[in-house]
TIFIDREN-136480 format. One record per residue (C-alpha): x, y, z. Coordinates in pm, whole numbers, plus 50000, padded with zeros to 5 digits. Layout:
BEGIN
XYZ
...
***
This chain:
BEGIN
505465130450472
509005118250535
508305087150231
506855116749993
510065136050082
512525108949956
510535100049657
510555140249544
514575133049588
515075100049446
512725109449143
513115141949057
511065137948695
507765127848887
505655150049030
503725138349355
500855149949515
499875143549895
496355138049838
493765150650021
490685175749972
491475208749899
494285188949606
491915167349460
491475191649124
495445185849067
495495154549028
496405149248670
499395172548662
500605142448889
501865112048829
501975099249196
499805100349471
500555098849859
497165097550089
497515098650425
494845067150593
492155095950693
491865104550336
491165071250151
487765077150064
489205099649798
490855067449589
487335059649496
486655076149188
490575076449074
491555053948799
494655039848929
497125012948778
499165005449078
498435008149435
502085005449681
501764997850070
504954998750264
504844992250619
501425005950652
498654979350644
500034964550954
499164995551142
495734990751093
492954968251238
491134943650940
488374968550920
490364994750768
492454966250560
489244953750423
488044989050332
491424995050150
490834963449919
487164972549900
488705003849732
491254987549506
488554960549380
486474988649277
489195007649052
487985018248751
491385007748606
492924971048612
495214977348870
498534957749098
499054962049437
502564956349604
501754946549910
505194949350167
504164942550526
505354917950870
503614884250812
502574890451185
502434918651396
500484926051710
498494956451715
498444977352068
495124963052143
496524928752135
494814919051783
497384899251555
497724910751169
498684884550968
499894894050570
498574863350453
494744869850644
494334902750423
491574897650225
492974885949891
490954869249616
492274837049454
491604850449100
494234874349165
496914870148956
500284863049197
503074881349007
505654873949310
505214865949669
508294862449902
509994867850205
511364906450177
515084909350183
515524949550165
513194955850376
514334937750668
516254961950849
515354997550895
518165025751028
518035041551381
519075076351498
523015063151537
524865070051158
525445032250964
523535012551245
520604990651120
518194970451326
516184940251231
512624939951240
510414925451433
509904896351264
509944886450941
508644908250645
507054896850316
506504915049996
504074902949716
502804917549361
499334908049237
497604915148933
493914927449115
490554910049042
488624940448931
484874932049099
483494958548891
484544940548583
483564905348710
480144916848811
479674922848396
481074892848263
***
């Protein structure tokens, strides 16, 4: 909610759409799509040229990681991902996400992949006070190996 708040601020020309299942029939009067994680089953018959994960993939366990790339690799479009994410971060439950473990292919095309300077620091409830997270954070662009479109060649 709060990310598809700022967007509708920052970029006032676009017009978002929280997707979920009683939305689904508006989705090409928009030209970006929010989904909360319960609704990601929805992505799969979307053509979509480029998925954006901020901060979100290392909330989840690998099952749910591996699902999301299941998703992307099936796009009926050829698609990017921005991936921006810790390179480690321990789950509640004790498991350890690592960036680098998520299930990438090596025919996908590496655009950029580097530590992530602007997202380092996020603000707290105090006004101009910023606090470092937890570790470092990494940010990469791919080019995704459609496995729809390998399976034909």
């Amino acid at each position: 909610f709060i990310d598809s708040y700022f967007f509708s601020l920052a970029f006032k020309k676009e017009i978002p759409l929280l997707l979920n299942n009683d939305n689904i029939n508006q989705i090409e009067q928009s030209s970006v799509i929010f989904l909360e994680a319960e609704n990601m089953h929805l992505l799969k018959n979307i053509d979509i040229n480029l998925f954006i994960s901020v901060a979100s993939m290392q909330e989840m366990n690998f099952s749910t990681i591996n699902n999301y790339f299941e998703i992307f690799r099936q796009n009926n479009s050829q698609s990017f991902f921005y991936c921006c994410n810790r390179v480690s971060k321990k789950l509640n439950d004790a498991t350890i996400i690592n960036f680098d473990d998520y299930p990438w292919n090596a025919n996908d095309k590496i655009i950029f992949e580097e530590d992530c300077e602007w997202y380092s620091k996020y603000p707290t409830y105090l006004p101009f006070y910023w606090k470092p997270f937890e570790g470092k954070v990494k940010h990469k662009l791919v080019k995704i190996v459609n496995l729809k479109n390998e399976l034909h060649k």
